[in-house]
C-alpha positions as semicolon CSV with decimal commas, in nm:
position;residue;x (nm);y (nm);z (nm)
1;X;0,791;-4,471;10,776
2;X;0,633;-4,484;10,424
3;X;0,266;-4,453;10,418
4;X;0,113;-4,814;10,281
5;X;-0,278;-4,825;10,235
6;X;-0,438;-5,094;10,357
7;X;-0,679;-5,249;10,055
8;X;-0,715;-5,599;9,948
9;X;-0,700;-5,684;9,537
10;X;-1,096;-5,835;9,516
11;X;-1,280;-5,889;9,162
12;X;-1,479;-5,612;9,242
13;X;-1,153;-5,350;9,252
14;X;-1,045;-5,502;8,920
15;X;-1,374;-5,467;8,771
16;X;-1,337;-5,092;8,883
17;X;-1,005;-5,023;8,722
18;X;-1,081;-5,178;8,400
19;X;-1,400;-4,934;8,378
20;X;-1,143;-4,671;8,468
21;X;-0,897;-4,756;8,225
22;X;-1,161;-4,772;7,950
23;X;-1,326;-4,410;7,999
24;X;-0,924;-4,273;8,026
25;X;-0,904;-4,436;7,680
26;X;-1,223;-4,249;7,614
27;X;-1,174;-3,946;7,664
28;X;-0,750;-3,946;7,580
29;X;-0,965;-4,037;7,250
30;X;-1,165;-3,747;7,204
31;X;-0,993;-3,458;7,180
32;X;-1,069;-3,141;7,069
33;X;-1,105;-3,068;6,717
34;X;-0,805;-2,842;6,599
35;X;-1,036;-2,616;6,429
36;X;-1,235;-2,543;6,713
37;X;-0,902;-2,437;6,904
38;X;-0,857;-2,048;6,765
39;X;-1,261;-1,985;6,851
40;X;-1,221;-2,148;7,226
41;X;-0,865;-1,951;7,268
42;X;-1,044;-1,591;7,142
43;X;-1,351;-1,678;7,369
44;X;-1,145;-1,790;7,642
45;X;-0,927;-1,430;7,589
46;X;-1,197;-1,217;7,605
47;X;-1,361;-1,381;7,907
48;X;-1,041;-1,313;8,052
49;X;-0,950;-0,967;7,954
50;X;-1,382;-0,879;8,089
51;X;-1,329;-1,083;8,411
52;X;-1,045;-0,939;8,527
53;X;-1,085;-0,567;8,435
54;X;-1,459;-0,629;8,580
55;X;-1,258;-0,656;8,921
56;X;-1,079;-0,369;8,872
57;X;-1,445;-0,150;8,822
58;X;-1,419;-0,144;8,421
59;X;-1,809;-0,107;8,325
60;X;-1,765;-0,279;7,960
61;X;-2,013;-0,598;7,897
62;X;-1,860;-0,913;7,745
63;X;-2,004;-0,804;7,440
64;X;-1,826;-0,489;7,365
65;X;-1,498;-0,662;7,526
66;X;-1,559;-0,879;7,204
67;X;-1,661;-0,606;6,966
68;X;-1,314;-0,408;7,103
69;X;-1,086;-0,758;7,026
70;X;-1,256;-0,736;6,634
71;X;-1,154;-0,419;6,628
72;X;-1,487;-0,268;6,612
73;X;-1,530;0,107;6,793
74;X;-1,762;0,204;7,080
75;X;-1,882;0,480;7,105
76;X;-2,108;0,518;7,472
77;X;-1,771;0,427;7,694
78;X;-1,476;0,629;7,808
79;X;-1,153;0,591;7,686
80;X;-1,001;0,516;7,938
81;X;-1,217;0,135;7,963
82;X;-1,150;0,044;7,586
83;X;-0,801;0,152;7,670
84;X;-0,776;-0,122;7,950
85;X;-0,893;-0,388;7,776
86;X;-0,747;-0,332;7,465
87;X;-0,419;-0,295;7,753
88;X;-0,499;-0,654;7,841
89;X;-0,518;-0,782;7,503
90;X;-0,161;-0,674;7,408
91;X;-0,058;-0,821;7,751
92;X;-0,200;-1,159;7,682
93;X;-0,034;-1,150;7,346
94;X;0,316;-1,019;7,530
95;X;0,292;-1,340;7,773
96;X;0,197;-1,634;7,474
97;X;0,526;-1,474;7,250
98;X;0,717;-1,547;7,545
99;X;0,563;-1,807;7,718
100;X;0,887;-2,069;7,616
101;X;1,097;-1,818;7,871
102;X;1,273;-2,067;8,148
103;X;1,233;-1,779;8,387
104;X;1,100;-1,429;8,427
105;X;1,322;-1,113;8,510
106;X;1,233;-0,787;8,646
107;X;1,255;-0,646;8,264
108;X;1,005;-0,904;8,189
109;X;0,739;-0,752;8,428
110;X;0,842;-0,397;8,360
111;X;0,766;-0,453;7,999
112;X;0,413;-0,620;8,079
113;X;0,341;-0,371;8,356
114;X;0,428;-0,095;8,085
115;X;0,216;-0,288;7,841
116;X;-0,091;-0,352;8,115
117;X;-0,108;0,036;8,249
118;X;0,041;0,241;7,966
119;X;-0,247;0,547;7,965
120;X;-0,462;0,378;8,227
121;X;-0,260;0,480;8,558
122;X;-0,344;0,770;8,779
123;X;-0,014;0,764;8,924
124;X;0,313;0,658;8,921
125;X;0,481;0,527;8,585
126;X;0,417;0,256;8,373
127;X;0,698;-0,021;8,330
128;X;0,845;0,074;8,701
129;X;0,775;-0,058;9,066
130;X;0,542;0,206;9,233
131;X;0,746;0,447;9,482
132;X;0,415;0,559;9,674
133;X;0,186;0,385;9,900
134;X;-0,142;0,268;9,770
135;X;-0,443;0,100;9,902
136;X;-0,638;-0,189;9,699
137;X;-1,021;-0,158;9,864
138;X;-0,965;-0,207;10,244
139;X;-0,590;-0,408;10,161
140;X;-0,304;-0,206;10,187
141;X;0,007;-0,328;10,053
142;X;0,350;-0,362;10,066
143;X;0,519;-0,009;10,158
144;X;0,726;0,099;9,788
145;X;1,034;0,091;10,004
146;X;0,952;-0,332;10,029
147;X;0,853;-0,377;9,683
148;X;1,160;-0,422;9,534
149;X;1,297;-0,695;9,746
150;X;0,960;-0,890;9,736
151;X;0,956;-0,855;9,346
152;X;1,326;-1,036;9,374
153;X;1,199;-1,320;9,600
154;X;0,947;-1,325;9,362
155;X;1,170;-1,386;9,069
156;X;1,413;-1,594;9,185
């Protein structure tokens, strides 16, 4: 049986969805400025590539994130953090090249995965599904033997 909401069509109700039509027209009305578009996309790439290498333990500050995406040096971290994010950064460009893709294949992820941990991982290889067991924190995945088959389910 077809759900059917129970309401009754009052002046009150129609007053309502005119308001609502007018702020739609609004705010359909005032979109961004195309030149502010490459500043909100860099901002919005390097609060991305800080976030999520934060969660991963990087130490680098928002600020040198930025200073690392102008191609500026640092010179008080380790190599291996500027190496992450910079990692991330060629990711992120490796996704919007082929963001028209109808679907995403296992060479796909190897290529990002090799892109992502190339010089950052402790073991295993780069551009492969892992073959040992790790632990994330307290989470333990997946054993490597499983990873494959997920990965297809994951695909398809």
């Amino acid at each position: 049986m077809p759900y059917r909401p129970k309401f009754e069509v009052t002046p009150h109700l129609l007053r309502m969805i005119e308001e609502i039509s007018v702020f739609r027209e609004k705010i359909m009305a005032s979109a961004v400025q195309v030149s502010w578009i490459p500043a909100l996309q860099k901002d919005a790439r390097a609060r991305n590539a800080h976030s999520s290498t934060a969660i991963e333990g990087n130490p680098l500050t928002l600020e040198q994130v930025r200073l690392l995406e102008q191609g500026q040096p640092l010179t008080s971290q380790t190599d291996r953090s500027k190496r992450e994010i910079l990692n991330y950064f060629a990711g992120l460009r490796f996704i919007e090249k082929h963001a028209a893709l109808k679907q995403v294949d296992h060479v796909d992820i190897f290529k990002l995965h090799e892109i992502v941990a190339s010089g950052v991982m402790d073991q295993g290889r780069s551009g492969h599904y892992r073959t040992m067991q790790v632990r994330v924190g307290q989470y333990l995945p997946p054993p490597p033997d499983k990873v494959l088959g997920l990965m297809s389910e994951l695909v398809s």
